[in-house]
N, C-alpha and C positions, 0 to 999 in steps of 0.2 A: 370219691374216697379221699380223704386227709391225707394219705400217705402220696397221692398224686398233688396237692395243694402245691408245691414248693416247682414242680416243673411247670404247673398251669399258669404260677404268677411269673416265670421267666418267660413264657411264651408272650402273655399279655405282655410284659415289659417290652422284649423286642419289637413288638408290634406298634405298640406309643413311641419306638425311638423310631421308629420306620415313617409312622405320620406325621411325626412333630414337624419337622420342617415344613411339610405342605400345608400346614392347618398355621401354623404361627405365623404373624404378619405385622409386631410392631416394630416401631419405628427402627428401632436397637437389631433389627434383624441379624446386619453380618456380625455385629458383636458378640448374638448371644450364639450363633455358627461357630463361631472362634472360640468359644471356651466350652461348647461340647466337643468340637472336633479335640482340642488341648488335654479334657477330660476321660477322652475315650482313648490317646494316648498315653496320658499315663495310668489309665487303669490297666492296659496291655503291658505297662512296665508291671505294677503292682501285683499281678496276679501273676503273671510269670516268672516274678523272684518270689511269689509264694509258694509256689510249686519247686520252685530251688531249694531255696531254705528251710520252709515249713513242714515237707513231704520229705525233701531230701535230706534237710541238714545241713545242705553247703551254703555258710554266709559268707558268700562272695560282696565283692562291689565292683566287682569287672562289668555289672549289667549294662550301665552305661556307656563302658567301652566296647563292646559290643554292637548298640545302637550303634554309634560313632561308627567304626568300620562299616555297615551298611549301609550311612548313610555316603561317608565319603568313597565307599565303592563304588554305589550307584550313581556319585556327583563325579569321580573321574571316567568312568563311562561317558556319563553326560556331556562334560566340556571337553574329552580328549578323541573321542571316537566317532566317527560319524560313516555312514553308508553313502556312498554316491554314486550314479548311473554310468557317468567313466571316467576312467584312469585319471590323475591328475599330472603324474608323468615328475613330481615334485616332492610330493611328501610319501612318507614310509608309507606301503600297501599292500592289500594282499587280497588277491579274488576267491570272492566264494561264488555260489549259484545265483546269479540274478542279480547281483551286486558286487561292489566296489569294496571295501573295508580302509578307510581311511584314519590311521593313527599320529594323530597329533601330536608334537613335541611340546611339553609343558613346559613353560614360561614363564613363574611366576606370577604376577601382578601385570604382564602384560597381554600382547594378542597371541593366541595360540595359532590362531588361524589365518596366519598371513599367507602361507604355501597356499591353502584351498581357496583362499578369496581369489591370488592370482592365477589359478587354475581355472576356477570358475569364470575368470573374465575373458575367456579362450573358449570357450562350451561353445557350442552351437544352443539355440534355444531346443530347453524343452528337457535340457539335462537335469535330473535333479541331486539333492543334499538333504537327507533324513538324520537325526542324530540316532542314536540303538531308541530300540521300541522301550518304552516305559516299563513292561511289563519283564523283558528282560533285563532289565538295570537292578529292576528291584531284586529278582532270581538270584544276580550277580550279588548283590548287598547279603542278601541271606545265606547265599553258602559261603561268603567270604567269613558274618562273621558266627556261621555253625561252624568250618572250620574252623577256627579262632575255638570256641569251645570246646570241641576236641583236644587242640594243643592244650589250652586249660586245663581242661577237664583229662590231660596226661601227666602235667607236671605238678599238679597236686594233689596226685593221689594219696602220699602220705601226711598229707597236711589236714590237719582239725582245726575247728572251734577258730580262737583267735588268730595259729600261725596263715591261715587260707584266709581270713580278713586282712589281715596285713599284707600278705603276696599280692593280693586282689586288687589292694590300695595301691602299695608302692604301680603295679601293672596298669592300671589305669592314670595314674600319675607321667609314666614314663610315654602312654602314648601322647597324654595330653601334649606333653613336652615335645614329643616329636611331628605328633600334628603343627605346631606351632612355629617349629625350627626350618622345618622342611617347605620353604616358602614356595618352591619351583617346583611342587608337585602341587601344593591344599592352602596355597595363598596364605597361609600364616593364619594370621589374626583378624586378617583384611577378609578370610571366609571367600567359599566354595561356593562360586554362585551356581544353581542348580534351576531348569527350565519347569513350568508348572505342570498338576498331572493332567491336564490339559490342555496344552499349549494351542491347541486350534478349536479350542471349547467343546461342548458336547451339550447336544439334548435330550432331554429324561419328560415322558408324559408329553411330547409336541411342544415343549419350551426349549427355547437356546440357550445356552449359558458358557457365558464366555470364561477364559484363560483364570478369573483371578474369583469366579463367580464361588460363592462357600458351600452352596448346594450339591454339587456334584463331589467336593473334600469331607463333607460332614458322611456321604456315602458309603467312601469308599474309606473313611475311618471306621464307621460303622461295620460295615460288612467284616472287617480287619479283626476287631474289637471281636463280633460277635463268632468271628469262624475261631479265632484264637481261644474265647473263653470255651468251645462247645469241645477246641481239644485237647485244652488241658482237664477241662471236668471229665473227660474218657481215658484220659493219661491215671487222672488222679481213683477213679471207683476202677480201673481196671486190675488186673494183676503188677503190672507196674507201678502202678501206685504204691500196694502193696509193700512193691520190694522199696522202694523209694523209704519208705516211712521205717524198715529196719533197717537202714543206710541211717535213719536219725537216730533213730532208739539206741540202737547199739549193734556197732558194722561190724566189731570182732566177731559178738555172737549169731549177725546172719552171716557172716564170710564161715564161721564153724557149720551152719544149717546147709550151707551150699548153695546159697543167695551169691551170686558173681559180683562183690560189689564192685570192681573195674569196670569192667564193663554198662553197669547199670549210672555210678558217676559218673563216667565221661558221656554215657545217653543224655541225664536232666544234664548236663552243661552245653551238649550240643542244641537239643529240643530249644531249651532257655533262650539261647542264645540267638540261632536263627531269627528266634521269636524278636528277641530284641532288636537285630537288625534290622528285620523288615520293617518293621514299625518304623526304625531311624530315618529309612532309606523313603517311604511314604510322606514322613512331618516333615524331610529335606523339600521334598519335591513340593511338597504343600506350604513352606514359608519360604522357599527358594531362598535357603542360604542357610550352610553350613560352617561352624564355627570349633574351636578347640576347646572354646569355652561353655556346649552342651556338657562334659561330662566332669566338669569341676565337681568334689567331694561334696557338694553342700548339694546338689540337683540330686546325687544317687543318695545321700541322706532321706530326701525328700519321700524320696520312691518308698526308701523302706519304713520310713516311718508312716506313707500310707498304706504300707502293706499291716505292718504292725499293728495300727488303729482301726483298720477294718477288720482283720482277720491272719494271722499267717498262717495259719494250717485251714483256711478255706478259700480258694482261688475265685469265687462270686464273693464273700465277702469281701476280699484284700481290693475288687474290681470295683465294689459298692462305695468301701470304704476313697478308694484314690478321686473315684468322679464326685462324692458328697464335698470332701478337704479342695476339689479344685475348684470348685464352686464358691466353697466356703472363701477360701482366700482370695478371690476376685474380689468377692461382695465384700468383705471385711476392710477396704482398700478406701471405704468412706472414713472421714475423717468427723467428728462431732467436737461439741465444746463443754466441758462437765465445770460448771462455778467459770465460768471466766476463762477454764484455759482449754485450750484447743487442742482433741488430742492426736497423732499422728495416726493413725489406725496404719499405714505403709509399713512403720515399724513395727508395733504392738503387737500385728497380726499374727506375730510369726513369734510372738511372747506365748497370746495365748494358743497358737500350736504346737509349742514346745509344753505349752501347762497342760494342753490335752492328752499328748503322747507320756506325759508323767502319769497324769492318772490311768491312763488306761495300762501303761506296765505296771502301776502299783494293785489295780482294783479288779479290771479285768481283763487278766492276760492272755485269756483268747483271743482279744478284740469287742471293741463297743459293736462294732456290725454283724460279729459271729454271735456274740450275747446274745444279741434283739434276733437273731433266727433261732437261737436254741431256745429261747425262752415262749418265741411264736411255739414251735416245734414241741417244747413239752406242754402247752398249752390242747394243741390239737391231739395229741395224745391222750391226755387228760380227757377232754370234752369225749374224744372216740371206747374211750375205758368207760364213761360214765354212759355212753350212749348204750354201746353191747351189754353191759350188766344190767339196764331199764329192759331192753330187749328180751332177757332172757327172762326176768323178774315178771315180765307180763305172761310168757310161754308157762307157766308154772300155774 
């Protein structure tokens, strides 16, 4: 059936992003790793402030302070806490079951871990030093910054339209600042160095693959990418959804229907949010190094303008649209020579991404990648209306 087409080609798609790495094998391998991994990062920003904005209504730009919080949650986990088999007798500690809890005093730009190295040179063999498990760093990252959404998503509840973009701006502005300032917690500007998500490598199919290998990041973006898109698209057809989209249309009149919109904004800012984090806390762990300078105004431009150009009221378009423009702007990074003069395409690039984000708010303001599915979409419609009336034209 037609009306099945649109899930059968999202399955197929998963499936070619599942084989592509095993099947592709030219020379450029970890390059072109790095910019799906990059791509399926910011399609999880993309789609998740489409589901904010587009469903919701709230044009935030805290999205990217939010990453930021998960990322540097799960990076002060990583450099300041560590689990060891016994006491150090030196640094601040506290037992739990089967372990040690080792907290670090931050430093700055220097060594954290001067108390546990000369602890450790006292051990008896055999002792050991784990940093927290990966898997709870990132847990950490995510409710730091879903809470973070919450608070958000309380102190702007009377705020609309432009005053919640401005709050949003000035909010991410001031952490940037204070990521920056606070050098003896997040190393300033010098950046959070963070361990890989595989620091003792992993094998997938009987292959090894070591600490820095892109197989194993392209994975675990994906899966990231794919578990995030399957629950915002149940967020978005659900009853939730629902209420989200009269949170945009008009909140006075579902707050009269009996639509709780409290409750239901500070939900899309936590959900959002989380979402954002984890992802931060993941691309941390997967470029090992954290900076003040991810959530500069011109990166969360970015986001929205490929949520914009893909779609904002469609969380697979705003996804399509982010991973098409990350692509795009890689490739567009070639430089040619038109009559003699040689032209910069580094800069230009981001000319003609500004001339495509014009047209598409002037021409189609659903988005170029919401277009080309509504237009498949009345298409198969069409073809199924001509097919049942031939149907019925022969019964007669």
């Amino acid at each position: 059936m037609i009306s099945h087409a649109p899930k059968a080609a999202g399955y197929v798609a998963a499936a070619l992003l599942v084989l592509f790495p095993l099947f592709y094998s030219a020379g450029n391998y970890d390059f072109v790793m790095h910019l799906w991994i990059t791509a399926f990062y910011y399609a999880i920003f993309a789609s998740s402030w489409a589901l904010l904005a587009g469903y919701g209504g709230q044009f935030s730009f805290a999205h990217l302070a939010f990453m930021a919080l998960g990322a540097y949650g799960a990076g002060i986990l990583d450099n300041y806490v560590f689990l060891t088999s016994l006491p150090t007798g030196t640094c601040t500690e506290f037992g739990i079951p089967g372990a040690n809890v080792v907290l670090l005093p931050p430093s700055g730009t220097g060594d954290a871990t001067a108390c546990l190295t000369a602890a450790r040179a006292t051990w008896p063999e055999g002792a050991t030093v784990s940093r927290v498990p990966l898997l709870l760093q990132i847990a950490f990252g995510a409710g730091l910054g879903g809470g973070a959404g919450w608070l958000i998503g309380t102190l702007v509840l009377r705020l609309r339209a432009a005053y919640l973009a401005l709050f949003t701006v000035g909010l991410s502005e001031i952490l940037r600042a204070v990521l920056s300032a606070e050098i003896w917690l997040t190393r300033g500007q010098a950046g959070l160095p963070m361990s890989p998500l595989f620091p003792d490598g992993v094998t997938i199919l009987g292959t090894s693959y070591g600490p820095a290998a892109k197989l194993p990041a392209y994975y675990v973006m994906l899966g990231l990418f794919l578990g995030t898109l399957a629950l915002l698209l149940w967020v978005a057809r659900s009853r939730i959804g629902l209420f989200l989209r009269s949170l945009r249309e008009d909140e006075d009149a579902a707050e009269a229907l009996g639509v709780d919109t409290v409750k239901w904004k500070r939900a899309v800012f936590v959900l959002t949010a989380a979402i954002a984090a984890t992802a931060g806390a993941v691309q941390g762990h997967y470029v090992g190094l954290i900076t003040p300078n991810t959530i500069v105004l011109l990166q969360m431009s970015l986001v929205i303008a490929m949520a914009v150009i893909g779609g904002l009221e469609n969380v697979v378009a705003a996804a399509i649209g982010a991973i098409l423009i990350s692509f795009a702007l890689e490739f567009l990074r070639t430089d040619f020579t038109i009559m003699g003069h040689e032209v910069d395409m580094t800069t230009w690039r981001l000319v003609f991404f500004g001339l495509l984000l014009m047209l598409t708010l002037r021409f189609l303001r659903n988005g170029v990648i919401q277009g080309a599915l509504m237009w498949i979409e009345r298409r198969g419609v069409g073809a199924q209306t001509v097919a049942k009336r031939r149907a019925t034209e022969e019964t007669k």
